[in-house]
Backbone bond lengths (Angstrom), bond angles and torsions (degrees), N, CA, C in turn:
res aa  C-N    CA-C-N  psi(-1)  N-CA   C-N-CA  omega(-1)  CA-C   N-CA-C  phi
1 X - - - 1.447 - - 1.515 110.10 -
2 X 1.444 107.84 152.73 1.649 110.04 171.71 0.976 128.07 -68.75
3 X 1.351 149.22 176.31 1.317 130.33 149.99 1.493 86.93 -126.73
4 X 1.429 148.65 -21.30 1.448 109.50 165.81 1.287 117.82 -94.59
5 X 0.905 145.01 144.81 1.955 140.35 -177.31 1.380 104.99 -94.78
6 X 1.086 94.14 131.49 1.872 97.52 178.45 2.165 124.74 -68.85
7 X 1.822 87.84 -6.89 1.181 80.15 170.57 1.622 88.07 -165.51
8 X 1.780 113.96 134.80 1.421 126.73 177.66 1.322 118.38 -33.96
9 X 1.142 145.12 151.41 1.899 139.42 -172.95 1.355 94.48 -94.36
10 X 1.617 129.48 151.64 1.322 141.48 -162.74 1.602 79.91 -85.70
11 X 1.709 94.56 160.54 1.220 112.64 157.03 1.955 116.65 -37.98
12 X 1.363 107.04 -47.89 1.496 105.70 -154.37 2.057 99.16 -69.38
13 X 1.268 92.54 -42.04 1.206 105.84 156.73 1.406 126.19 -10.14
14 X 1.893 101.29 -80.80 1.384 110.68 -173.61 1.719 111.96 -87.57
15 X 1.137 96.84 0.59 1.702 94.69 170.43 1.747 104.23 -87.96
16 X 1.077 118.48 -48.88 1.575 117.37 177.95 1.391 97.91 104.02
17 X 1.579 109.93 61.56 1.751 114.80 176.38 1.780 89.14 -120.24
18 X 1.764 115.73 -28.44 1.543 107.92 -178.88 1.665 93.39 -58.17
19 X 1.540 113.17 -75.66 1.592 110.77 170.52 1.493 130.30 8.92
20 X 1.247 83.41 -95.48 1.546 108.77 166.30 1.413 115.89 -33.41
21 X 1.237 131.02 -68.06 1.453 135.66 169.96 1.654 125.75 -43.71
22 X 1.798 102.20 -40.51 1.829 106.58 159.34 1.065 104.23 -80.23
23 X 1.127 158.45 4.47 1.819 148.43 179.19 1.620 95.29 -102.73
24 X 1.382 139.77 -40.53 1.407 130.28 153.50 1.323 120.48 -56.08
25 X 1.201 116.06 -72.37 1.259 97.60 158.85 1.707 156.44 7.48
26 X 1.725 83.27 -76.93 1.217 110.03 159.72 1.354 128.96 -59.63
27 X 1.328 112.14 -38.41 1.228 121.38 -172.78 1.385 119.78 -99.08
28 X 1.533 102.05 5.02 1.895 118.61 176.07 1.511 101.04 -99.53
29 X 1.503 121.51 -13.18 1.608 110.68 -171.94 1.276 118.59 101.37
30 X 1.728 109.02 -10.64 1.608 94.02 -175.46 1.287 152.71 -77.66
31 X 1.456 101.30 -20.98 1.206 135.81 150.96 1.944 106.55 -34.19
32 X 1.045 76.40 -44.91 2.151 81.15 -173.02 1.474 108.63 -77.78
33 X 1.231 108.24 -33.22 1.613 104.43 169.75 1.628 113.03 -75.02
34 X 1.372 108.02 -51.30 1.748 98.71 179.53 1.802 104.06 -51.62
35 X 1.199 110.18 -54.94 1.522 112.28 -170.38 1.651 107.24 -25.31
36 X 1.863 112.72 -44.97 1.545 119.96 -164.17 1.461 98.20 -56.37
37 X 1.804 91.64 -60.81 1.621 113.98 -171.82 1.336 108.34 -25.18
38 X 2.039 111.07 -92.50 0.986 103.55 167.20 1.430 156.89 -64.88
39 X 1.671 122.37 32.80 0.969 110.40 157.99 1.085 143.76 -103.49
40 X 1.475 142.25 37.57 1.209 154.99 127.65 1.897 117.02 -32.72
41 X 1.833 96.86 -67.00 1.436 104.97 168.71 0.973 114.50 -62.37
42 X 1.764 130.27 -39.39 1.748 108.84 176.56 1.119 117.08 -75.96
43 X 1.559 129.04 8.14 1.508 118.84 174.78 1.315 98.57 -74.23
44 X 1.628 94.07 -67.08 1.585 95.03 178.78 1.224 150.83 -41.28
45 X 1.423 118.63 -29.31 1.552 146.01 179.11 2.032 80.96 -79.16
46 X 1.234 122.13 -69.77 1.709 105.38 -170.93 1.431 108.21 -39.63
47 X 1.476 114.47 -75.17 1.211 120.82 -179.67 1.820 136.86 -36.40
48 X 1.077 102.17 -15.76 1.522 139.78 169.84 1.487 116.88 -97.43
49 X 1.476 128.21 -25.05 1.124 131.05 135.11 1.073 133.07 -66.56
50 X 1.275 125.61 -35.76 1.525 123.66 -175.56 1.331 113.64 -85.86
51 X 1.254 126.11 -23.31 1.463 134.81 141.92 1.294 123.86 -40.81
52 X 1.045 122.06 -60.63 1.709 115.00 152.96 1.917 84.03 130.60
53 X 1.343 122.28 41.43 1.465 132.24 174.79 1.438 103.02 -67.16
54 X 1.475 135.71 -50.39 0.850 142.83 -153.13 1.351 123.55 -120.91
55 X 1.825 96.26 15.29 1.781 108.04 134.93 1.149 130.21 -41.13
56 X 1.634 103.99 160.43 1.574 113.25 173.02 1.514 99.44 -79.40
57 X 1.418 171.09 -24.48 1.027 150.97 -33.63 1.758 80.07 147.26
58 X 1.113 111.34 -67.86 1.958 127.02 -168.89 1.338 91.28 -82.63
59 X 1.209 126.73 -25.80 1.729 125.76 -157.40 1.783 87.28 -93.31
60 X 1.040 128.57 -52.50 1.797 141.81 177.37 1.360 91.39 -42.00
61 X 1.563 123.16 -68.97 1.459 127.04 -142.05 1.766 92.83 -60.11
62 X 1.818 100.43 -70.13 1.351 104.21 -177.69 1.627 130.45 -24.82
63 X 1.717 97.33 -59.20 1.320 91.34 -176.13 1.685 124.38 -96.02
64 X 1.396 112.30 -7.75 1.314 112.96 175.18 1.914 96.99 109.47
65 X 1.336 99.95 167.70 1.704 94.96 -162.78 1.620 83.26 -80.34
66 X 1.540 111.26 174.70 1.214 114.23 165.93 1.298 105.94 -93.42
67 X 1.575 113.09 160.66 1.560 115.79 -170.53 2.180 94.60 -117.87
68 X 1.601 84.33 147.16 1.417 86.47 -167.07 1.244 95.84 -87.28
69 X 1.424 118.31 175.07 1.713 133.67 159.33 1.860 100.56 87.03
70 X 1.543 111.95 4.23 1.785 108.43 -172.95 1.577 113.79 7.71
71 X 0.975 162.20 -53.75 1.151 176.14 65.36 1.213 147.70 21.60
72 X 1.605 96.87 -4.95 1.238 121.68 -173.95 1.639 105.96 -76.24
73 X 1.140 117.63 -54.82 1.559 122.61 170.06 1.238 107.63 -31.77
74 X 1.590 130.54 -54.52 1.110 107.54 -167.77 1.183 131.31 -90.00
75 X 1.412 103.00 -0.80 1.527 107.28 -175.67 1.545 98.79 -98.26
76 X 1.583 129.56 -8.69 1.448 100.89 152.52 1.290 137.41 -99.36
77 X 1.742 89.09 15.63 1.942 101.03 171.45 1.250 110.44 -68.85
78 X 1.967 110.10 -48.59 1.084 129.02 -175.85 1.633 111.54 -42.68
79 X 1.816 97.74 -52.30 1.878 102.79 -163.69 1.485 99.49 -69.07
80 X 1.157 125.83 -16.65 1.789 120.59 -167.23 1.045 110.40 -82.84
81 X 2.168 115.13 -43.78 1.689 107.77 155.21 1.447 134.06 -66.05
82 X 1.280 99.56 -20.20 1.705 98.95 177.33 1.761 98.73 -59.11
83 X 1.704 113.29 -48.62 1.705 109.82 -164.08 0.950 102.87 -75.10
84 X 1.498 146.23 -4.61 1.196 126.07 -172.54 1.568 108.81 -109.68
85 X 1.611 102.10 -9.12 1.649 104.48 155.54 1.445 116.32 -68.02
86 X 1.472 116.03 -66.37 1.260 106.33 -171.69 1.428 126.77 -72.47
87 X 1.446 100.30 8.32 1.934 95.57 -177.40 1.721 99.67 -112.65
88 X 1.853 124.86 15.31 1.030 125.29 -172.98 1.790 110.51 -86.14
């Protein structure tokens, strides 16, 4: 377990109404019905993990490398028209 949390717990949180709401839940069955529902997608999402889909490596291929400077292009489109204004 952590001891720092990467982000403070909501109010509902520290009152114990999130709690409260999975212990009904739980105790209504629903959990057992989503489980049916969703398992088609959790086969798939496993099976797509264990393949190694959702590597860094598979994650590169898919989307293409990232390009550094995001913004950089345009700010030396910008500086090349600015010089070729003022040196016209």
């Amino acid at each position: 377990m952590k001891f720092i949390r990467y982000r403070k717990p909501s109010l509902k949180t520290l009152l114990g109404i999130t709690g409260a709401k999975r212990k009904i839940k739980k105790d209504l069955g629903v959990y057992e019905v989503t489980k049916v529902i969703n398992a088609p997608k959790n086969f798939k999402r496993r099976v797509l993990n264990k393949v190694g889909y959702y590597s860094t490596p598979m994650k590169i291929l898919r989307n293409g490398f990232p390009r550094p400077g995001g913004c950089l292009v345009s700010v030396i489109l910008f500086l090349t028209i600015l010089y070729r204004l003022i040196n016209t």
